[in-house]
C-alpha atoms as one frame of an Amber mdcrd trajectory, in Angstrom:
protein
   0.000   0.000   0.000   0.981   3.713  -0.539   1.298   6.235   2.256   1.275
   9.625   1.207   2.166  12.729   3.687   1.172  16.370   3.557   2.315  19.827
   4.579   3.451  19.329   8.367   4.129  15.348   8.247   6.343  15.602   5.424
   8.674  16.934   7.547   8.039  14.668  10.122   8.761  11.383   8.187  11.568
  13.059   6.081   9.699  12.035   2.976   6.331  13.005   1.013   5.551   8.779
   0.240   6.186   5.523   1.023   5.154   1.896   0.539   4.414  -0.704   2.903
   4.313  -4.397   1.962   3.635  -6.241   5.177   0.836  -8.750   4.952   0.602
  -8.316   8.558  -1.322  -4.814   7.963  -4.759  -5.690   7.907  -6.701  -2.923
   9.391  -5.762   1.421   9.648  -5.221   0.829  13.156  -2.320  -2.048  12.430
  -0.472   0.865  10.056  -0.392   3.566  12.182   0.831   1.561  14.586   3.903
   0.562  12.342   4.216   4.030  11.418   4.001   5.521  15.263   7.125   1.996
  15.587   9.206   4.099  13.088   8.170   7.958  14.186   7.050   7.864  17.596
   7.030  11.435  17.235   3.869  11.379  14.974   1.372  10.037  18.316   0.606
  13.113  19.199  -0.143  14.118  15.862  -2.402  11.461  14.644  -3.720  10.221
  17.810  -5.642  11.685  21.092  -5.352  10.349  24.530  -7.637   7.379  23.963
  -5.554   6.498  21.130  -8.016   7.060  18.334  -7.955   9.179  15.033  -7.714
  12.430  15.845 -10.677  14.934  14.567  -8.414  17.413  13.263  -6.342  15.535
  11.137  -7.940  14.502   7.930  -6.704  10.905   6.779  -7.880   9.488   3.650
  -8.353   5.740   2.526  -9.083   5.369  -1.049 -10.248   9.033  -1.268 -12.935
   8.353   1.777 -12.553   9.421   5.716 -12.702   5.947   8.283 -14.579   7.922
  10.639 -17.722   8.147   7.969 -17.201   4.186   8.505 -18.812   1.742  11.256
 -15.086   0.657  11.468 -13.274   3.730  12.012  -9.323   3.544  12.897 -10.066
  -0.609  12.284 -11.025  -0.182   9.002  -9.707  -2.854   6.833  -7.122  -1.904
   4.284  -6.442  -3.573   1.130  -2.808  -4.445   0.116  -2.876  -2.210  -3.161
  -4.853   0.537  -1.545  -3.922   4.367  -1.017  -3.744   6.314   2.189  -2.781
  10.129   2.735  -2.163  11.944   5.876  -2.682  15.502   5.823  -1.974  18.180
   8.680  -4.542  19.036  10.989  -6.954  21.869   9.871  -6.806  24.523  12.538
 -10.451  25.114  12.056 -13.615  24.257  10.207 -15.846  26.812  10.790 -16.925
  29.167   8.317 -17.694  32.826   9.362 -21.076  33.367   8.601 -21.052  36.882
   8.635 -18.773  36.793   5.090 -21.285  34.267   3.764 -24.244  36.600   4.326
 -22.380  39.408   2.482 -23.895  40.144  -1.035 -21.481  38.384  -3.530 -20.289
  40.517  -7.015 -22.399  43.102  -6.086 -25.666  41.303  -5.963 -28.614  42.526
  -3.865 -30.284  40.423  -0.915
């Protein structure tokens, strides 16, 4: 499987991709694990204190976010499949205030 790092973690692995052929990865849960083996550093990145994903950090299998999945961090992985990391979003939130504003000069 390909890992692929963003932003912030591509400093913190040293590298922007790698591949992991270990038929002993099975689930999202068994690769971060071998990841946090070879960058402890990362735990506090990817994980909070209960040891699950993170909410700010946006991790992608295939294009689609575990969390939206019954499985979550256990999420089976396939052995050809694709996962990117990407750094934390410092926030979500949208200011509403901007949104109300008329946009290219249109009238409410």
């Amino acid at each position: 499987m390909e890992i692929h790092f963003y932003a912030g973690f591509r400093t913190l692995v040293g590298r922007t991709s790698m591949d992991v052929v270990d038929s002993r990865i099975k689930t999202l849960r068994n690769l971060l694990d071998l990841l946090l083996a070879k960058y402890p550093d990362l735990r506090s990145y990817l994980l909070d204190g209960y040891d699950e994903l993170r909410q700010d950090v946006p991790i992608f299998v295939n294009g689609r976010n575990p969390r939206l999945t019954k499985a979550g961090i256990n999420l089976q992985l396939e052995q050809d499949g694709v996962i990117s990391i990407f750094s934390p979003i410092s926030s979500g939130k949208m200011n509403v205030e901007v949104m109300r504003e008329p946009i290219f000069g249109d009238k409410e």
